[in-house]
Every structure is written in structure tokens, then in C-alpha cells.
N, C-alpha and C positions, 0 to 999 in steps of 0.2 A: 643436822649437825650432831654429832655426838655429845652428849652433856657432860661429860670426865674430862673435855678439853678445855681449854682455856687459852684466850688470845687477847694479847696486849702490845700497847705500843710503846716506845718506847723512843723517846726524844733525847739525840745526842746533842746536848748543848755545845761541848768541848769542840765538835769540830764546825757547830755554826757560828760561833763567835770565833774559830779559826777562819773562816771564809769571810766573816763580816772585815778581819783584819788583814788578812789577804786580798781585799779588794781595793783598800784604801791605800793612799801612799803610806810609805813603812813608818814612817815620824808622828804621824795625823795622831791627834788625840781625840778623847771620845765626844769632847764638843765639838770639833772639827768634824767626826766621823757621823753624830749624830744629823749634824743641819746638813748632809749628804746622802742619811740615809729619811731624814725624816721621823725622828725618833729625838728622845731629850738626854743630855749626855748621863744626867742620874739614872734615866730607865737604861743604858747601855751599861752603864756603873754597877748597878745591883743584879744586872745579867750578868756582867764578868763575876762578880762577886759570888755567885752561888743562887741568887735567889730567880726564882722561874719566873719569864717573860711572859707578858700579856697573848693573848694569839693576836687580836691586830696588830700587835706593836711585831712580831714575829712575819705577819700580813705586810707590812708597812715598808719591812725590811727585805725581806725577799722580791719582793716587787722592784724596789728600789734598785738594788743588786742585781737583777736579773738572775735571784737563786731559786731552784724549785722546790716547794717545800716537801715533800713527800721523801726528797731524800737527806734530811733531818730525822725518821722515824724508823726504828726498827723493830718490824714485828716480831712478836715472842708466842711459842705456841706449846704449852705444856701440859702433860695431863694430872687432871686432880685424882686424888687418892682418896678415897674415901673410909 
């Protein structure tokens, strides 16, 4: 592999708490949504909020949903400057 590269990933939350709401009926609230996906409605709280999900709890939920998670992550591939 070249060492000037660089690759990362990159996790779109915005559009997985977009499907996590998209799956549930449109009114559901996040304690509603949580005891259906299996999750607590403060950890879905502080996910909508900004703050980064555990990966079980991300595990937990894609399972639940039937989401795959791989396409949650977008790889970035740049090269360093030295």
C-alpha cells in the first residue's frame, strides 16, 4: 500500500437516524421507537442530539430494523503531504 495514502471512514448518522425514523410509524416517539428497536429512549436522545452512538447500541439497531450497517460508512481515501 502506498504510505502518502490515507483511508477513513466515515459514519453518516443523519441518514441513520433518518431510517431509524423511517421505519417506525411517523407519530412514535423515541420511547416508543426505542422498546422496538431495543435500545433506551436517552441513548436514541443523545444520538439524535449530536452525541455518537455506542457500536452495540448501533448493532442492536440495525438488526432490529433489518438495516445493513456498512451502508452507514463512507470511505475517504486521501493523500498526505508531507
Amino acid at each position: 500500500m502506498n504510505d502518502s495514502l490515507k483511508i477513513e471512514y466515515q459514519f453518516n448518522a443523519e441518514m441513520f437516524m433518518h431510517h431509524i425514523r423511517e421505519a417506525c410509524p411517523r407519530d412514535a416517539t423515541l420511547r416508543e421507537i426505542g422498546a422496538r428497536v431495543g435500545v433506551s429512549a436517552s441513548t436514541l436522545s443523545r444520538f439524535d442530539n449530536g452525541t455518537t452512538l455506542d457500536f452495540p447500541s448501533f448493532l442492536i439497531i440495525c438488526g432490529a430494523l433489518d438495516l445493513t450497517p456498512g451502508n452507514y460508512f463512507q470511505r475517504i481515501t486521501w493523500e498526505r503531504r508531507t
